[in-house]
C-alpha beads as a LAMMPS data file, in Angstrom:
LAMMPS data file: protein, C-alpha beads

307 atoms
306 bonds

1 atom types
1 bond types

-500.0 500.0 xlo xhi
-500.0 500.0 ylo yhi
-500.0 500.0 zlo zhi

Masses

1 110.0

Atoms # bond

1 1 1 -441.322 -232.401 233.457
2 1 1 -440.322 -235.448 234.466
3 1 1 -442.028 -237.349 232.497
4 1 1 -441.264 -235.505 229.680
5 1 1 -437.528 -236.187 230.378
6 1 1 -438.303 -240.064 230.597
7 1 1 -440.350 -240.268 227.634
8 1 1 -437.206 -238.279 225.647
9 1 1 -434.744 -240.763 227.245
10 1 1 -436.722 -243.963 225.906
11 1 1 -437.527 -242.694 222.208
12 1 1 -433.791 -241.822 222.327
13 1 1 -432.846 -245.565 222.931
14 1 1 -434.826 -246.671 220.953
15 1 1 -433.507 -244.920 217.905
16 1 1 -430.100 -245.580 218.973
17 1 1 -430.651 -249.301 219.312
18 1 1 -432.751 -249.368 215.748
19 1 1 -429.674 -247.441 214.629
20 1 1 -427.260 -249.978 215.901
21 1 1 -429.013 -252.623 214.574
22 1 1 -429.239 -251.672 211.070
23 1 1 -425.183 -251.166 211.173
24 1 1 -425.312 -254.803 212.682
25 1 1 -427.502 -255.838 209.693
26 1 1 -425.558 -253.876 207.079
27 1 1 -422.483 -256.432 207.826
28 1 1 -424.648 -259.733 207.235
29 1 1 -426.086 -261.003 204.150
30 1 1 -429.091 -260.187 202.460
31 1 1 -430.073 -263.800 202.874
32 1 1 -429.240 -266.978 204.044
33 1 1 -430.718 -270.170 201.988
34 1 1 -429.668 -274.011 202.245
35 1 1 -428.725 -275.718 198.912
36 1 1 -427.957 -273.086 196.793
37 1 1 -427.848 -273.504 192.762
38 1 1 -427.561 -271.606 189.186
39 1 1 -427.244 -273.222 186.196
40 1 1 -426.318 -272.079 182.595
41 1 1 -427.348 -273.540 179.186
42 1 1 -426.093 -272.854 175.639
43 1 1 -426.895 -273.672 172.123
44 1 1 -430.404 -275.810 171.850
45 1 1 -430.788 -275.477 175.560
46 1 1 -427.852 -277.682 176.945
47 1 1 -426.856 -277.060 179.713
48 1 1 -423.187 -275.283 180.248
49 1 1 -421.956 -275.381 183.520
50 1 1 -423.695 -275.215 186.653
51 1 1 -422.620 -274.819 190.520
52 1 1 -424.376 -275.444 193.758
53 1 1 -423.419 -275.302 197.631
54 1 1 -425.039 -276.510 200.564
55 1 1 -425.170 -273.406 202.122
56 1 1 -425.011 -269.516 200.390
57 1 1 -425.138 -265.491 202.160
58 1 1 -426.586 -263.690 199.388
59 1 1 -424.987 -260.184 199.812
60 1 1 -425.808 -257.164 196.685
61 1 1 -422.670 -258.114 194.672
62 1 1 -422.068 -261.685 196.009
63 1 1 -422.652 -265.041 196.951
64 1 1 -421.044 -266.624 199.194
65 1 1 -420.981 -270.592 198.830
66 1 1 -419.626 -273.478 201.739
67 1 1 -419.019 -277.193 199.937
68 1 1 -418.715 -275.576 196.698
69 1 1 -419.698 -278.065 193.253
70 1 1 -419.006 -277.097 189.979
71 1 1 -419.461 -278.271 186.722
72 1 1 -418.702 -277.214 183.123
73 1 1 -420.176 -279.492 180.692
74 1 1 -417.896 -279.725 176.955
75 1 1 -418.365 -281.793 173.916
76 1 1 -415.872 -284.091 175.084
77 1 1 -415.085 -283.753 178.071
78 1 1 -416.964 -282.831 181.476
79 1 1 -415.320 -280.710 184.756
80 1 1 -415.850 -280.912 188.245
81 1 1 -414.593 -278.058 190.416
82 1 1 -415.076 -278.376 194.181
83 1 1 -413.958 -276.558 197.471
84 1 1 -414.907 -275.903 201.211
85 1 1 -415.820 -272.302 200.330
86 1 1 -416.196 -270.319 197.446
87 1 1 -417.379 -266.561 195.955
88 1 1 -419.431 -266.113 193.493
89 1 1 -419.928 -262.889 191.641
90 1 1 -422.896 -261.833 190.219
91 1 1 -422.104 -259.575 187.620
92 1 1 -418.722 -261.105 186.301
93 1 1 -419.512 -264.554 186.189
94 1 1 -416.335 -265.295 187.983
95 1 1 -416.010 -267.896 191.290
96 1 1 -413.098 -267.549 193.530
97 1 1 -412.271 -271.006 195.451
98 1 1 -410.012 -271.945 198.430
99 1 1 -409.366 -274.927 200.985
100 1 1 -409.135 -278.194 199.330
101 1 1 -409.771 -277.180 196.095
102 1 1 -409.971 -279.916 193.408
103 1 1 -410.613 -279.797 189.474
104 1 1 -411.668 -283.206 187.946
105 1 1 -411.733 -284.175 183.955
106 1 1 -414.173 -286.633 183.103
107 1 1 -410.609 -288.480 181.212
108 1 1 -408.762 -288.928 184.338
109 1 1 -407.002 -285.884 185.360
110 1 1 -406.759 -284.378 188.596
111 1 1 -405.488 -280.993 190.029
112 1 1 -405.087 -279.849 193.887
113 1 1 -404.694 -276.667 195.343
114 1 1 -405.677 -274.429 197.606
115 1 1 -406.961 -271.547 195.742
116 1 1 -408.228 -270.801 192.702
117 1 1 -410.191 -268.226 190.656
118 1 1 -412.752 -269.731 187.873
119 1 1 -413.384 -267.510 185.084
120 1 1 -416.107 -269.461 183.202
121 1 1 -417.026 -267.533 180.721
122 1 1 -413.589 -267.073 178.954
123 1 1 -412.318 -270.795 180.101
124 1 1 -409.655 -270.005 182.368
125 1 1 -408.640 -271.418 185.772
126 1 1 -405.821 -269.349 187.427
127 1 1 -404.035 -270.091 190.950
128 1 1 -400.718 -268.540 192.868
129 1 1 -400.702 -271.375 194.972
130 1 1 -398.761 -275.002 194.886
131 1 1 -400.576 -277.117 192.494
132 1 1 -400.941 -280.635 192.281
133 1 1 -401.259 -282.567 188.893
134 1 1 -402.092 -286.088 188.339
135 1 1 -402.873 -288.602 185.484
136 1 1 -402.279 -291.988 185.148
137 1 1 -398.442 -292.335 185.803
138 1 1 -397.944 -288.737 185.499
139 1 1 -397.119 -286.716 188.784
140 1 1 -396.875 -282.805 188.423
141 1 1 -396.021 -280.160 190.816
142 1 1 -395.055 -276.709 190.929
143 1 1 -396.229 -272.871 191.953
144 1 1 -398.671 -271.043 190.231
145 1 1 -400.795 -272.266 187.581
146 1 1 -403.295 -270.579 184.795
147 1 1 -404.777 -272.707 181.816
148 1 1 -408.083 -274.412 180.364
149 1 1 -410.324 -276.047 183.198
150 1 1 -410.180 -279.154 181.255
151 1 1 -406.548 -279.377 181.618
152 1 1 -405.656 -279.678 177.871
153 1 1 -403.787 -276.646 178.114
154 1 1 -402.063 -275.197 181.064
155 1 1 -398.980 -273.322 182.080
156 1 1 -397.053 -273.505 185.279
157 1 1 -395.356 -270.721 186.668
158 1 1 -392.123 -271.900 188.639
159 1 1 -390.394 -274.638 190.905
160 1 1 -391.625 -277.187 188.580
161 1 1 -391.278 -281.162 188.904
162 1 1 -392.786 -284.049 186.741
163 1 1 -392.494 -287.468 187.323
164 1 1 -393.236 -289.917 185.089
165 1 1 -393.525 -293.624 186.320
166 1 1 -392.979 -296.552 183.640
167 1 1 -396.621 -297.798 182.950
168 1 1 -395.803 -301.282 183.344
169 1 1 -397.895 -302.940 186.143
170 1 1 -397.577 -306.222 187.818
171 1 1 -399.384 -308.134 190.551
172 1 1 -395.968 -306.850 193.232
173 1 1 -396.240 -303.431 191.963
174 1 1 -399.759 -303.048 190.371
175 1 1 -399.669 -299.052 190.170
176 1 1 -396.037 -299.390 188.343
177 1 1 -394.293 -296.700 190.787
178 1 1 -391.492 -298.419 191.030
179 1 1 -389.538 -299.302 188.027
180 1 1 -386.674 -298.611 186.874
181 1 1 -387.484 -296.577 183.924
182 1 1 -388.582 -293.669 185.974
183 1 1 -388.428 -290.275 184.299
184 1 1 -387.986 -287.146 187.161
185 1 1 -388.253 -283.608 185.284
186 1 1 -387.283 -280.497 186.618
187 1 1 -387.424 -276.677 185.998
188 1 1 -387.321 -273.348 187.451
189 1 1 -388.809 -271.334 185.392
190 1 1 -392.480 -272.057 183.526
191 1 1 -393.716 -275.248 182.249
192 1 1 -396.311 -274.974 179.079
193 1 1 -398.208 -277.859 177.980
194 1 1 -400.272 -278.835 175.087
195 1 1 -401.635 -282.345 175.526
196 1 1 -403.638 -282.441 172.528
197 1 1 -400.228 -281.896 170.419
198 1 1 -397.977 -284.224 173.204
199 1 1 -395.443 -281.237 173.705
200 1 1 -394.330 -280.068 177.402
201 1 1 -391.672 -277.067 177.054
202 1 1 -389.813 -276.649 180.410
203 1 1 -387.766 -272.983 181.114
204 1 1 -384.754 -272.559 182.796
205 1 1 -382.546 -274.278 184.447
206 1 1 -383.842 -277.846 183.458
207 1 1 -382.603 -281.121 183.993
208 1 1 -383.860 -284.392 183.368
209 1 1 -382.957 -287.468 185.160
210 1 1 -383.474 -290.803 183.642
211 1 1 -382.170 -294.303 184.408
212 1 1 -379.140 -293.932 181.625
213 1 1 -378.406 -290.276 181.268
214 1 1 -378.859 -286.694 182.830
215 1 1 -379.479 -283.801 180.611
216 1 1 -379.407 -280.194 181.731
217 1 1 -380.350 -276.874 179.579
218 1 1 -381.761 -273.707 179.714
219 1 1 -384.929 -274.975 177.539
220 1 1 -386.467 -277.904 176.856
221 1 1 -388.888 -279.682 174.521
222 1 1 -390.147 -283.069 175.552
223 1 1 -392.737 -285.033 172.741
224 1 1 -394.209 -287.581 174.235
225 1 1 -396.181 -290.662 171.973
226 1 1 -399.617 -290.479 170.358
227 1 1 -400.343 -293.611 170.992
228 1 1 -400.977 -296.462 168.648
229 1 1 -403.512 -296.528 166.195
230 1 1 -405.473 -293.187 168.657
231 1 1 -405.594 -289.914 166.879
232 1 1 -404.814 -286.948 168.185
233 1 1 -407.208 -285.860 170.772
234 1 1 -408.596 -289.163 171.761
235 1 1 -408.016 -290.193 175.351
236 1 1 -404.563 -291.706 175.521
237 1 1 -403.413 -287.857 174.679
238 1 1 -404.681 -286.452 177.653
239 1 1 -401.970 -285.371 180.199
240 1 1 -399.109 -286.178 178.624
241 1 1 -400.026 -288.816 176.177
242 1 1 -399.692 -292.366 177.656
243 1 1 -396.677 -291.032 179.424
244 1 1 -394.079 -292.394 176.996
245 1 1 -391.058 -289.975 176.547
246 1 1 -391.033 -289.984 172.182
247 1 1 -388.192 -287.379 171.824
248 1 1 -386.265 -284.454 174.059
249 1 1 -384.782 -281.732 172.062
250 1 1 -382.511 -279.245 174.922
251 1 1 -381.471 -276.207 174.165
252 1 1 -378.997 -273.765 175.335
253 1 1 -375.920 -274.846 177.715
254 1 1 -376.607 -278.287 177.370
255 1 1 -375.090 -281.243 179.335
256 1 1 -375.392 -284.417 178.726
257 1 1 -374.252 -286.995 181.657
258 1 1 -374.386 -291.091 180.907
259 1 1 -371.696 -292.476 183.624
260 1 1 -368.111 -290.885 183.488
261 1 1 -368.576 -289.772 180.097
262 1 1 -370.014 -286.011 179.671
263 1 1 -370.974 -283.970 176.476
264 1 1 -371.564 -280.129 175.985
265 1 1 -373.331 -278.375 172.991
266 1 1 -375.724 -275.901 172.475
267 1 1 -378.383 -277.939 171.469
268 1 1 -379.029 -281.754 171.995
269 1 1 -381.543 -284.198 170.029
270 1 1 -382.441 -287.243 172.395
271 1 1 -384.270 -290.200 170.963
272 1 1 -385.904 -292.053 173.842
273 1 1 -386.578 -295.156 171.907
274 1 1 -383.030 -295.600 170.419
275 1 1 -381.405 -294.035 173.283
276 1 1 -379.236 -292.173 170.662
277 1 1 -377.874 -288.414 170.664
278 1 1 -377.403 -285.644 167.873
279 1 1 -375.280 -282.932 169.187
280 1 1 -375.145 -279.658 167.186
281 1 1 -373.951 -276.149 167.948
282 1 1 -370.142 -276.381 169.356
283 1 1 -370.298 -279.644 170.223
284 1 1 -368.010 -280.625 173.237
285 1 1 -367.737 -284.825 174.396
286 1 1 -365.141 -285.419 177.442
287 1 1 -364.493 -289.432 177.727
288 1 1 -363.467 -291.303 180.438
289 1 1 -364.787 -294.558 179.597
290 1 1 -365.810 -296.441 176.864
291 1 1 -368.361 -298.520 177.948
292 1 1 -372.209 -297.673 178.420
293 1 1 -372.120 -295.196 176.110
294 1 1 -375.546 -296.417 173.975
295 1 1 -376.055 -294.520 170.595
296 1 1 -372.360 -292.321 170.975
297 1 1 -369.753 -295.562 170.950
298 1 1 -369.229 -294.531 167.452
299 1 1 -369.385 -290.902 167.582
300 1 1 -368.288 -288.764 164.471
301 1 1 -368.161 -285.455 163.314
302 1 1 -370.571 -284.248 160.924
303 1 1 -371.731 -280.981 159.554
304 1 1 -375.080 -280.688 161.788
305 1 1 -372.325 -281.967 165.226
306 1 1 -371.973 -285.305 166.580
307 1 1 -374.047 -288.451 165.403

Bonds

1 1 1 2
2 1 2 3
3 1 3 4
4 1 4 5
5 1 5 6
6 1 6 7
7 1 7 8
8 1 8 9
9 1 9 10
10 1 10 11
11 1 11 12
12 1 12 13
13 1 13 14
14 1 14 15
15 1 15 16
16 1 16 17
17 1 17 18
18 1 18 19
19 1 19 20
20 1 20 21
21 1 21 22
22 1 22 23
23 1 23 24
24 1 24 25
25 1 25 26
26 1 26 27
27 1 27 28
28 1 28 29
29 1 29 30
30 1 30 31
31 1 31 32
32 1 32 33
33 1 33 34
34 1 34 35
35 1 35 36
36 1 36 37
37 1 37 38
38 1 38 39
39 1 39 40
40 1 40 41
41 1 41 42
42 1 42 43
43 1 43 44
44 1 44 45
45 1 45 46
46 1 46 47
47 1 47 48
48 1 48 49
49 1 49 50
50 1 50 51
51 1 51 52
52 1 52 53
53 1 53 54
54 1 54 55
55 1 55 56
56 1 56 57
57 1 57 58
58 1 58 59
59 1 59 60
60 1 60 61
61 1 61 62
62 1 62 63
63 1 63 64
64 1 64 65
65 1 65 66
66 1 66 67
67 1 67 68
68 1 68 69
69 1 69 70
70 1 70 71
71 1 71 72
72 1 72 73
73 1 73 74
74 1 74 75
75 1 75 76
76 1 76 77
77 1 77 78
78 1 78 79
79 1 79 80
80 1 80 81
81 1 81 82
82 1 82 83
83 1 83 84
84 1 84 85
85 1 85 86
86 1 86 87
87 1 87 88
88 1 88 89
89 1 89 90
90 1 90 91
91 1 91 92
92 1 92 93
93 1 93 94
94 1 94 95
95 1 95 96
96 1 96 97
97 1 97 98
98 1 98 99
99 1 99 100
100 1 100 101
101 1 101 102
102 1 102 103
103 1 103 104
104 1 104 105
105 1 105 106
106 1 106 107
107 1 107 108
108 1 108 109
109 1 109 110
110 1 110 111
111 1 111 112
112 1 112 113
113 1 113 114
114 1 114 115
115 1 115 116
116 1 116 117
117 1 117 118
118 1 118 119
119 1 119 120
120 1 120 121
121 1 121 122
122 1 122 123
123 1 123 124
124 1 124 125
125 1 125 126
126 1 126 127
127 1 127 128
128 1 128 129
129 1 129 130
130 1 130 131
131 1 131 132
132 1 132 133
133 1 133 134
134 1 134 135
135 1 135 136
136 1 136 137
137 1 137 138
138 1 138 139
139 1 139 140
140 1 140 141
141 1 141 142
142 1 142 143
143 1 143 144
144 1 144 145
145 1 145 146
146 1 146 147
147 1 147 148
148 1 148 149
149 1 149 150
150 1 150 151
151 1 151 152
152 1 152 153
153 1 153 154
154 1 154 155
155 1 155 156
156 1 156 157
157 1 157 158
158 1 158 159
159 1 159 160
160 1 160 161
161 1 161 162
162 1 162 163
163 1 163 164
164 1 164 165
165 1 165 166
166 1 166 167
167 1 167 168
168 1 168 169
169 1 169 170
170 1 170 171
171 1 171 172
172 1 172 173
173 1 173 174
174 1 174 175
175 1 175 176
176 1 176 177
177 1 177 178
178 1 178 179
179 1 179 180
180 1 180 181
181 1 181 182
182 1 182 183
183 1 183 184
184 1 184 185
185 1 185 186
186 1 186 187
187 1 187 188
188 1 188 189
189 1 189 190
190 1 190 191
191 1 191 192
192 1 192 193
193 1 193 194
194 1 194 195
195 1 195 196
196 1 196 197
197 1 197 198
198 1 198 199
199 1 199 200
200 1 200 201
201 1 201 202
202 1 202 203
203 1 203 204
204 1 204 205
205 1 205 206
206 1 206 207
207 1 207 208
208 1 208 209
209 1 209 210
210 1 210 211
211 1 211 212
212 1 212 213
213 1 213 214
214 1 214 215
215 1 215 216
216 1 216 217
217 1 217 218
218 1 218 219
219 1 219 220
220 1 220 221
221 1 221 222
222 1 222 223
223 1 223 224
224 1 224 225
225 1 225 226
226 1 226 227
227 1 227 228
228 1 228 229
229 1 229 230
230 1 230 231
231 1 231 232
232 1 232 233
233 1 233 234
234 1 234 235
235 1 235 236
236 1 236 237
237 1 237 238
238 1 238 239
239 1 239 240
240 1 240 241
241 1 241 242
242 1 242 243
243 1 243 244
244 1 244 245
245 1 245 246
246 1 246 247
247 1 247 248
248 1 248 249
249 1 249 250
250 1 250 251
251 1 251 252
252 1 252 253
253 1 253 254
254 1 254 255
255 1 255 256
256 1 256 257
257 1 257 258
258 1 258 259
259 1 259 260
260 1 260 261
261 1 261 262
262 1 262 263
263 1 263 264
264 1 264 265
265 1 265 266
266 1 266 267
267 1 267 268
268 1 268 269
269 1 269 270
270 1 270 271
271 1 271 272
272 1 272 273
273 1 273 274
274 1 274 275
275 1 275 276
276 1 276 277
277 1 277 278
278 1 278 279
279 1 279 280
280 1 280 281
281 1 281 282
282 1 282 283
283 1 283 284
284 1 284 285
285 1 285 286
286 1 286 287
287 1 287 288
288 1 288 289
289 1 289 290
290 1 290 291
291 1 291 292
292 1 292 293
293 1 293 294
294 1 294 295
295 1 295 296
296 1 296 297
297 1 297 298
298 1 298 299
299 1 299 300
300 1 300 301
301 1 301 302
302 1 302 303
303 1 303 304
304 1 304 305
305 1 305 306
306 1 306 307
C-alpha cells in the first residue's frame, strides 16, 4: 500500500510539473532566431521594402523584432525606418515601432519620435507622440503626426513650431543658424504639408515671427519657392522647398505687427520678396509712426482693401 501511495504521489508531480511547464511555455515565443529578415518585391521582381532585426520571438500572430531596420524602396526616393524594438504582424502587414525611432529619405529628411505604427501596404506612417522634423534649414516640431513615409506629405496634429533658418552659410556660421532672417512659425491646431506643391497650411491660432513683421490669424497659407530652373518634384522641393518663404496669405482675425504700427483685416496677402501687404476684408491700420513701414508708406484704399 505504500508503495502504491508513493508511486501515485510521483506520477502526480510529474503531471503537475509537465502541466506547469507548458503554462510557462505558453507565455514565450514559438521561437527565438538571431538576424531576423522578410523582404517584399513588386512589379518585375524589385524588391519593395524589406525589414530585418538582430534578434526576433516568433509568437502565432507576431514577431517581435530588437534593433529594428526598415526599408521601403520608391522610384525616387528610398526610406529607412529604424528603432530599438518593434512588432511585426503577420497577417496585416503592419510594424509598430518605439524608442528612438527614426525615418530617413534618401533626399535629406529626417523625422524622430518615439513611437510609431508603419502601415506599408497603404503608405502611411502614424504617431501620437512629439515628432521631430528636419531638412536642410528647416526645423519642425509638434504632437502627433500621420502622412507618407517619404515625407512628401504629412500632417501634424497640434502644438506646432517651424523654424526656418536663412540658408546663407559662411566660414563663422557654416550651418547658417544664425542670421538674421530667421523665420519662427507657430500653430495650435494642425499643420498640412504638401512639399511637392511648396504649400504648408497652419490652423489656429497662428503667428509668424519674422525679422520685420509679426502676423497672427486663425489660418494660414505659406508658399514657399520652387527653386530656379528645378521642376516641381525634383530635390530642392523636398521639405519645404529650399526653405525660401515665396508668399503668406492669413486668414481670419488677422494682425499684422511691423514696429509701433499695427493693421487688422480679415485676410492679409504678404509678399516675402517685396516685403509688401494687401489687406482685404474690413481692413483696419492704427499708426504711430511713419517710419519702417516697407510696402504700406503709401497706403490707399482700394476696392479689394489696402495696397
Amino acid at each position: 500500500m505504500k508503495l502504491k501511495a508513493a508511486a501515485f504521489v510521483f506520477i502526480f508531480f510529474l503531471f503537475s510539473s509537465l502541466a506547469f511547464g507548458a503554462a510557462a511555455d505558453s507565455q514565450e515565443s514559438d521561437q527565438q532566431i538571431g538576424d531576423f529578415s522578410l523582404s517584399g518585391y513588386g512589379d518585375k521582381g524589385k524588391k519593395s521594402w524589406d525589414i530585418a532585426g538582430k534578434s526576433a520571438d516568433i509568437f502565432t500572430d507576431e514577431v517581435k523584432l530588437k534593433d529594428v531596420n526598415g526599408n521601403l524602396y520608391g522610384k525616387d526616393e528610398d526610406v529607412n525606418l529604424t528603432a530599438k524594438t518593434g512588432d511585426f504582424n503577420k497577417a496585416s502587414g503592419k510594424v509598430h515601432l518605439e524608442k528612438d525611432v527614426v525615418i530617413t529619405t534618401s533626399k535629406g529628411a529626417r523625422l524622430t519620435t518615439d513611437s510609431m505604427d508603419w502601415d506599408r501596404k497603404n503608405q502611411l506612417v502614424t504617431t501620437k507622440d512629439r515628432v521631430n522634423i528636419a531638412k536642410d534649414n528647416i526645423n519642425i516640431t509638434a504632437v502627433g503626426a500621420h502622412g507618407e513615409p517619404n515625407l512628401k506629405k504629412i500632417a501634424l496634429n497640434k502644438d506646432v513650431k517651424v523654424d526656418i533658418h536663412p540658408s546663407l552659410k559662411s566660414s563663422v556660421d557654416p550651418a547658417g543658424l544664425g542670421g538674421k532672417d530667421k523665420t519662427t512659425i507657430t500653430c495650435e491646431g494642425s499643420l498640412e504639408v504638401d512639399y511637392e506643391k511648396n504649400i504648408a497650411t497652419f490652423n489656429k491660432d497662428v503667428k509668424v515671427e519674422r525679422p520685420d513683421l509679426t502676423i497672427y490669424s486663425d489660418r494660414m497659407d505659406i508658399y514657399f519657392s520652387s527653386g530656379k530652373g528645378k521642376p516641381k518634384g525634383s530635390d530642392s522641393n523636398q521639405l519645404m522647398g529650399n526653405s525660401k518663404i515665396d508668399q503668406i496669405v492669413a486668414r481670419g482675425n488677422v494682425r499684422i505687427v511691423r514696429g509701433e504700427n499695427t493693421s487688422y483685416s480679415e485676410e492679409a496677402v504678404y509678399n516675402a520678396v517685396t516685403s509688401k501687404v494687401i489687406l482685404s476684408g474690413r481692413p483696419k491700420l492704427v499708426f504711430y509712426s511713419t517710419e519702417g513701414l516697407g510696402g504700406l508708406e503709401n497706403a490707399s484704399i482700394g476696392n479689394s482693401g489696402f495696397k
